[in-house]
NUMAR-559982 format. One line per field, with one value per residue: x, y, z of N, C-alpha, C, O in turn. Coordinates in Angstrom, 1 decimal. Atoms other than C-alpha are relative to their C-alpha. Example, Ala and Ser with C-alpha at 12.3 -4.5 7.8 and 13.67 -1.06 7.14 Angstrom:
2
n_u = (0.9 -0.9)
n_v = (-1.2 -1.1)
n_w = (0.0 0.0)
ca_u = (12.3 13.7)
ca_v = (-4.5 -1.1)
ca_w = (7.8 7.1)
c_u = (0.9 -0.8)
c_v = (1.2 1.1)
c_w = (0.0 0.8)
o_u = (1.9 -0.3)
o_v = (1.2 2.2)
o_w = (0.7 0.9)
This chain:
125
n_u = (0.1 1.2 -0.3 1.0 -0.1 1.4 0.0 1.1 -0.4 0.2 0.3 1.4 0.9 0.5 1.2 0.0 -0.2 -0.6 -0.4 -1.4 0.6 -1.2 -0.5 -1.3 -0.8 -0.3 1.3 0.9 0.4 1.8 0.1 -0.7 0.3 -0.9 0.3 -0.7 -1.0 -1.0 -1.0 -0.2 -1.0 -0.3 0.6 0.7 0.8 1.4 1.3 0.9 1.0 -0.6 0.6 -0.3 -0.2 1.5 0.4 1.0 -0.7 -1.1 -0.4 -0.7 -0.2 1.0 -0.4 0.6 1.5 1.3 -0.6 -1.0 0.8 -1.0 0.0 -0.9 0.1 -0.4 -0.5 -1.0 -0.8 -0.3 0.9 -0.2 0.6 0.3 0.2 -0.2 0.2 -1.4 0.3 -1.3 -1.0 0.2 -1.1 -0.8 0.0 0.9 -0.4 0.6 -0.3 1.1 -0.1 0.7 0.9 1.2 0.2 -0.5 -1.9 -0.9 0.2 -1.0 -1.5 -0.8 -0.3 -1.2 -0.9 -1.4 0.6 -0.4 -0.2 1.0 0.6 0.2 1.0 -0.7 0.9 -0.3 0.8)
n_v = (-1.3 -1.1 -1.1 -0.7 -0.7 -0.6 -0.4 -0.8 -1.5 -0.9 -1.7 -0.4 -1.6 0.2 0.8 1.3 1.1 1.1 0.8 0.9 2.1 0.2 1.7 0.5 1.3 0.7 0.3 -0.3 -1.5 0.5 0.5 -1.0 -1.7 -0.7 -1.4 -0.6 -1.3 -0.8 -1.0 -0.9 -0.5 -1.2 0.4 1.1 1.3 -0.2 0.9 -0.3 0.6 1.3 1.1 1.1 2.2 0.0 -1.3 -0.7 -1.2 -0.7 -1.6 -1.3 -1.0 -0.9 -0.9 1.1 0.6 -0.4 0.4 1.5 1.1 0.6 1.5 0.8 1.0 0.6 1.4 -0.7 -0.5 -1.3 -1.2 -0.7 -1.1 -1.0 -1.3 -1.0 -1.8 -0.1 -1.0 0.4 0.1 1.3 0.7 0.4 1.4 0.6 1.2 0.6 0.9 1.0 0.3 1.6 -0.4 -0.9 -1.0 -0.6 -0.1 0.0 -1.5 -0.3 0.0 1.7 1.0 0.4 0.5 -0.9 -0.9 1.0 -0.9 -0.8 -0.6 -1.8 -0.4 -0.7 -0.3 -1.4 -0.7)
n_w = (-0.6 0.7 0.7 0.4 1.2 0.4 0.9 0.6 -0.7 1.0 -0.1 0.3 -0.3 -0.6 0.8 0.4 -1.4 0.3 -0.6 -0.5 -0.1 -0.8 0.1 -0.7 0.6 -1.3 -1.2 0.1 -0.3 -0.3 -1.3 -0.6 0.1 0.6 0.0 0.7 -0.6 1.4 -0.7 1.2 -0.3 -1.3 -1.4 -0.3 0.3 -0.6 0.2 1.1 0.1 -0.8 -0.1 -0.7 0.3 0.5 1.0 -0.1 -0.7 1.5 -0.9 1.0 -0.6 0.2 1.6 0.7 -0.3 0.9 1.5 0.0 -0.4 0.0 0.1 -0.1 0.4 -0.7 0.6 0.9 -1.2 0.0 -0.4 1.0 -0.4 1.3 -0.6 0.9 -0.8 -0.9 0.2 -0.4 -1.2 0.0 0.5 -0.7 0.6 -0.5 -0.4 -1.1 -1.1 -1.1 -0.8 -0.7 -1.0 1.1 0.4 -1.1 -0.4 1.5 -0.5 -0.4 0.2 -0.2 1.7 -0.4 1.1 0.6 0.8 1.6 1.0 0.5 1.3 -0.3 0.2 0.2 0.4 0.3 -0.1)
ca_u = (134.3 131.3 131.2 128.3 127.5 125.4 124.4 122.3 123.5 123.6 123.3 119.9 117.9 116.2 112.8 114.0 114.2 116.0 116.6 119.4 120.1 122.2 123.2 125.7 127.9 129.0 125.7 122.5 120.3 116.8 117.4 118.7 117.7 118.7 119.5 120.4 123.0 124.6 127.6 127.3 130.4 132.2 129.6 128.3 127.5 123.5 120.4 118.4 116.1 116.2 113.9 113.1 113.9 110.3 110.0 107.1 109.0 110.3 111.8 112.8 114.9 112.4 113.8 113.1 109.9 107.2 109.7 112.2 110.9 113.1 112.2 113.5 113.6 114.3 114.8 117.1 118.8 118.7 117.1 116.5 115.8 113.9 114.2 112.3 111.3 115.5 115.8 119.7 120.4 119.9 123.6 125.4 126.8 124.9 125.6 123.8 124.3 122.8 122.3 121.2 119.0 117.0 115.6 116.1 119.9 120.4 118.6 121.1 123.7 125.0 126.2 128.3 129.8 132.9 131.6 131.0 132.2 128.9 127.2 126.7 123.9 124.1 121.2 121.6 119.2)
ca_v = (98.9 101.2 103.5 106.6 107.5 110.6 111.9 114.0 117.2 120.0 123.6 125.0 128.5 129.3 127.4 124.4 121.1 118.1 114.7 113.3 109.7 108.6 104.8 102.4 99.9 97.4 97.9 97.9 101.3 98.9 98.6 101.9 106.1 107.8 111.7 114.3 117.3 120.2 122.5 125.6 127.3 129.1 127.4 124.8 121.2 121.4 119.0 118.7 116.1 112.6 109.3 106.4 102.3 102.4 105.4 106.1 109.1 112.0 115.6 118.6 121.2 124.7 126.1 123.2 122.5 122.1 121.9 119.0 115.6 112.8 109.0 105.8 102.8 100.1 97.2 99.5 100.4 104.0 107.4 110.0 113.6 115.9 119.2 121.3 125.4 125.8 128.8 130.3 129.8 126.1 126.0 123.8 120.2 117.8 114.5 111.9 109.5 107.1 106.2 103.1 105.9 107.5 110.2 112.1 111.6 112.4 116.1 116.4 115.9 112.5 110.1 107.5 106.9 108.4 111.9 110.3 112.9 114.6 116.1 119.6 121.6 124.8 127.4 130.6 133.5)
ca_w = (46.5 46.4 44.0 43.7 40.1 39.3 36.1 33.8 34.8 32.3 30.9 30.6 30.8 33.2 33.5 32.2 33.8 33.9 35.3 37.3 37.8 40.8 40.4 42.5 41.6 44.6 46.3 46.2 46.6 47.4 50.9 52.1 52.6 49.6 49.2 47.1 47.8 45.8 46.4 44.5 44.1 47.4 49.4 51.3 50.5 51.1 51.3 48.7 48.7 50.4 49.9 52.0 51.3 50.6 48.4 50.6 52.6 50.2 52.4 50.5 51.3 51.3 48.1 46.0 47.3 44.5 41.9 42.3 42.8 43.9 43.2 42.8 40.9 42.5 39.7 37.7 41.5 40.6 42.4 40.2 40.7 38.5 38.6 37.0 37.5 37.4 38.2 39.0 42.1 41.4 39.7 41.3 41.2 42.4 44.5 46.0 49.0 51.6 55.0 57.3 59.5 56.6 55.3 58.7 59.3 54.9 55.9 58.3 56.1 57.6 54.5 54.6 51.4 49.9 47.5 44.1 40.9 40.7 38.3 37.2 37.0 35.2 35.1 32.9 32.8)
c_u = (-1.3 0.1 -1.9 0.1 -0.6 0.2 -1.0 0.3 -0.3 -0.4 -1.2 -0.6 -0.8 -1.9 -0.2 -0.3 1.0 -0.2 1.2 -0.3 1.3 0.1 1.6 0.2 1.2 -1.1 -1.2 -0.8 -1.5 -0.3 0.5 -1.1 0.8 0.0 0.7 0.7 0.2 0.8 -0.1 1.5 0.6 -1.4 0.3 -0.1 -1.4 -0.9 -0.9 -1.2 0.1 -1.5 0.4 0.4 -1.1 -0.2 -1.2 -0.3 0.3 -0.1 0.6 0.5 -1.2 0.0 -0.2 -1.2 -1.3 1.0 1.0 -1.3 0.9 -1.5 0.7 -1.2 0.6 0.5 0.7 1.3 0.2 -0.8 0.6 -0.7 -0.2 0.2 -0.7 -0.5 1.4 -0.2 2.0 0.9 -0.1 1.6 0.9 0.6 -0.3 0.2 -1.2 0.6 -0.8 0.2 -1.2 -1.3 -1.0 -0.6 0.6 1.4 0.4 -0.3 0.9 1.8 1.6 -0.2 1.0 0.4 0.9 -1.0 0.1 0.5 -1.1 -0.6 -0.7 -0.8 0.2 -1.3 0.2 -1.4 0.0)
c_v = (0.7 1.4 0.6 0.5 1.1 0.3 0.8 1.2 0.8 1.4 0.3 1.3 -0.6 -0.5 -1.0 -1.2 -1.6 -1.0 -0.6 -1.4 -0.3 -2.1 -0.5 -1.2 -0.5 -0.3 0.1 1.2 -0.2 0.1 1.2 1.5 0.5 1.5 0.7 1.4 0.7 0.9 1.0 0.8 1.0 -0.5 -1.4 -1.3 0.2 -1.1 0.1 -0.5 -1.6 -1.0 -1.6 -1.4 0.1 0.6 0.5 1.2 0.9 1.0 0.4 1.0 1.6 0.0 -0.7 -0.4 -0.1 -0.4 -0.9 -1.4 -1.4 -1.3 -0.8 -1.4 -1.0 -1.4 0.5 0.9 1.3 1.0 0.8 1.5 0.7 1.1 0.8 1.9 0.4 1.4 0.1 -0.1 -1.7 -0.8 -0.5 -1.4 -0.8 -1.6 -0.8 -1.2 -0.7 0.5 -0.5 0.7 1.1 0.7 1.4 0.8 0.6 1.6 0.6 -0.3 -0.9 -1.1 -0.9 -0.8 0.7 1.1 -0.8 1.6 1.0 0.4 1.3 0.7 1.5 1.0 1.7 0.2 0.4)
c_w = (-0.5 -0.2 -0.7 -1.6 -0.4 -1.5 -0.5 0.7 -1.4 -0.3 -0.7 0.4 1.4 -0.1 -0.5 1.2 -1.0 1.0 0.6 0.9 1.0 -0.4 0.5 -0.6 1.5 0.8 -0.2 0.6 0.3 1.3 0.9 -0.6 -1.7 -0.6 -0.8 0.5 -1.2 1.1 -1.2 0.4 1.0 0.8 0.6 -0.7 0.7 -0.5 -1.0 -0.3 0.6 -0.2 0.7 -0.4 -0.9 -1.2 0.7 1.2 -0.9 1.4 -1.1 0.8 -0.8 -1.2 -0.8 0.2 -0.7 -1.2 -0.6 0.6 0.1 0.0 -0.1 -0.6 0.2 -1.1 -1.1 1.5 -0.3 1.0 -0.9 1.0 -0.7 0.4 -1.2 0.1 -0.3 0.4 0.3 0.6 0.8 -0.2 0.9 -0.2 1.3 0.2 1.0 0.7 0.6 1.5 0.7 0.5 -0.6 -0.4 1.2 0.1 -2.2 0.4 0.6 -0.4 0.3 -1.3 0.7 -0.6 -0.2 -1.2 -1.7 -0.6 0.4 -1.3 -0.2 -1.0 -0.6 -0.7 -1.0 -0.3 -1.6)
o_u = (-1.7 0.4 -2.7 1.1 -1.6 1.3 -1.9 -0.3 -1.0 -0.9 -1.5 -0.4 -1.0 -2.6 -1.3 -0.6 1.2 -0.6 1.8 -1.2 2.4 -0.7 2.7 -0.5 2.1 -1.3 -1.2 -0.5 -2.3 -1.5 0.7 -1.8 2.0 -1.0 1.7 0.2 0.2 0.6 0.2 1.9 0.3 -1.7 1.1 -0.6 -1.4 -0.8 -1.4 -2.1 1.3 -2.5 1.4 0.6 -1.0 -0.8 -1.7 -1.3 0.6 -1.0 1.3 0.0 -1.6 -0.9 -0.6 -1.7 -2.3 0.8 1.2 -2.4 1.5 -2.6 1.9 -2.4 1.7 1.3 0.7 2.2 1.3 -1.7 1.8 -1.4 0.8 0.1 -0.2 -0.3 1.4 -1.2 2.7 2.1 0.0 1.9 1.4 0.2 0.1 0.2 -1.9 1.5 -1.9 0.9 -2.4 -2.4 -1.7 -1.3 1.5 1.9 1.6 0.7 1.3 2.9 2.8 -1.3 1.7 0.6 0.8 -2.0 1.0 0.5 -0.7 -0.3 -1.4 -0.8 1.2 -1.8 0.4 -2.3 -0.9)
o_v = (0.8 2.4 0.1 1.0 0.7 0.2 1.0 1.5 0.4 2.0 -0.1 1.6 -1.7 -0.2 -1.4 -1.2 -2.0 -0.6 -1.4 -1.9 0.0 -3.0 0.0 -2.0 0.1 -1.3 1.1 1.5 0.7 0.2 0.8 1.6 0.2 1.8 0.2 2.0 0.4 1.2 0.7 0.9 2.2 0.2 -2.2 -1.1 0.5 -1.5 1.2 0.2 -1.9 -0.4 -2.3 -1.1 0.1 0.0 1.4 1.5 0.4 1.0 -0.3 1.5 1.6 -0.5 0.2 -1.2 0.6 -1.3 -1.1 -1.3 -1.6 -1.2 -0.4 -1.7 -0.9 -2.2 -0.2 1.8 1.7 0.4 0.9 1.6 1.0 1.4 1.1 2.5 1.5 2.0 -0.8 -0.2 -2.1 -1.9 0.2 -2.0 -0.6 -2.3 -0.4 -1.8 -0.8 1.5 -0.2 0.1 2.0 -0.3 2.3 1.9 0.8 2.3 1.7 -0.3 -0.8 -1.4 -0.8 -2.0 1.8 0.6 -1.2 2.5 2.0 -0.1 1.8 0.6 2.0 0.7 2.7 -0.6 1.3)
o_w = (-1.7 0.5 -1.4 -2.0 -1.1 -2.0 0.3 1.8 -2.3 0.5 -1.8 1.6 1.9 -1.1 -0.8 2.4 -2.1 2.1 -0.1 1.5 0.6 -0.8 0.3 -1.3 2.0 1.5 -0.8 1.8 0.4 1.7 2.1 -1.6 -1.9 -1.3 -1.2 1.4 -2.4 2.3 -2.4 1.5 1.0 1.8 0.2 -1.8 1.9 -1.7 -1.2 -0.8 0.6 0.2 0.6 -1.6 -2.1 -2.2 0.2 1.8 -2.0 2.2 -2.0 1.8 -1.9 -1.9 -1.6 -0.6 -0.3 -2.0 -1.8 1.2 -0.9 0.5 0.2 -0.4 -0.3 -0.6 -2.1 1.3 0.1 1.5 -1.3 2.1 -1.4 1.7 -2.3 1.2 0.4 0.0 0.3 0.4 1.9 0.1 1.8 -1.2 2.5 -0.8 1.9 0.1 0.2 1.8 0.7 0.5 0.0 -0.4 1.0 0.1 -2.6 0.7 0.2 0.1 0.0 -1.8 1.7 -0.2 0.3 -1.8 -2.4 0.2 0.9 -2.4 0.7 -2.3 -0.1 -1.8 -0.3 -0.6 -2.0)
């Protein structure tokens, strides 16, 4: 069964930054779109950031733009996403996903794995 992992989440001022590390177990993450999301509390699930097969695609949602950076390492099957700038309306917890039709279809918020745990982001002022 495939199972999302993320991690590196954490509480930090604002201004800081951190790393998050998505990693699967069942499948491989070389061959596929892969995106990142958050749900801040009382909202939405929203787009966040999304990379191609290749790595040679990246999309950002606006508000991140400049200050997150998503990659991927492919012979450790992970994508990672840095964030740094946080600022606090960054708090939220934070999931990533796939899909067959790539960066495109992850923007739109089409996935099509089960929600892993997440991991949670946490910016105070």
């Amino acid at each position: 069964q495939v199972q999302l992992v993320e991690s590196g989440g954490a509480s930090v001022q604002v201004g800081g930054s951190l790393k998050l590390s998505c990693a699967a177990s069942g499948r491989t993450l070389t061959n596929i779109a892969t995106g990142w999301f958050r749900q801040a509390p009382g909202k939405d699930r929203e787009f966040v950031a999304a990379i191609s097969l290749s790595g040679d695609i990246t999309r950002y949602t606006n508000s991140v733009q400049g200050r997150f950076t998503i990659s991927r390492d492919n012979s450790k099957n992970t994508v990672y996403l840095q964030l740094n700038r946080l600022l606090p309306e960054d708090t939220a917890v934070y999931y990533c996903n796939i899909h067959h039709d790539g960066t495109s279809a992850l923007e739109k918020l089409r996935t099509i794995l089960p929600w892993g745990q997440g991991t949670q982001v946490t910016v105070s002022s």
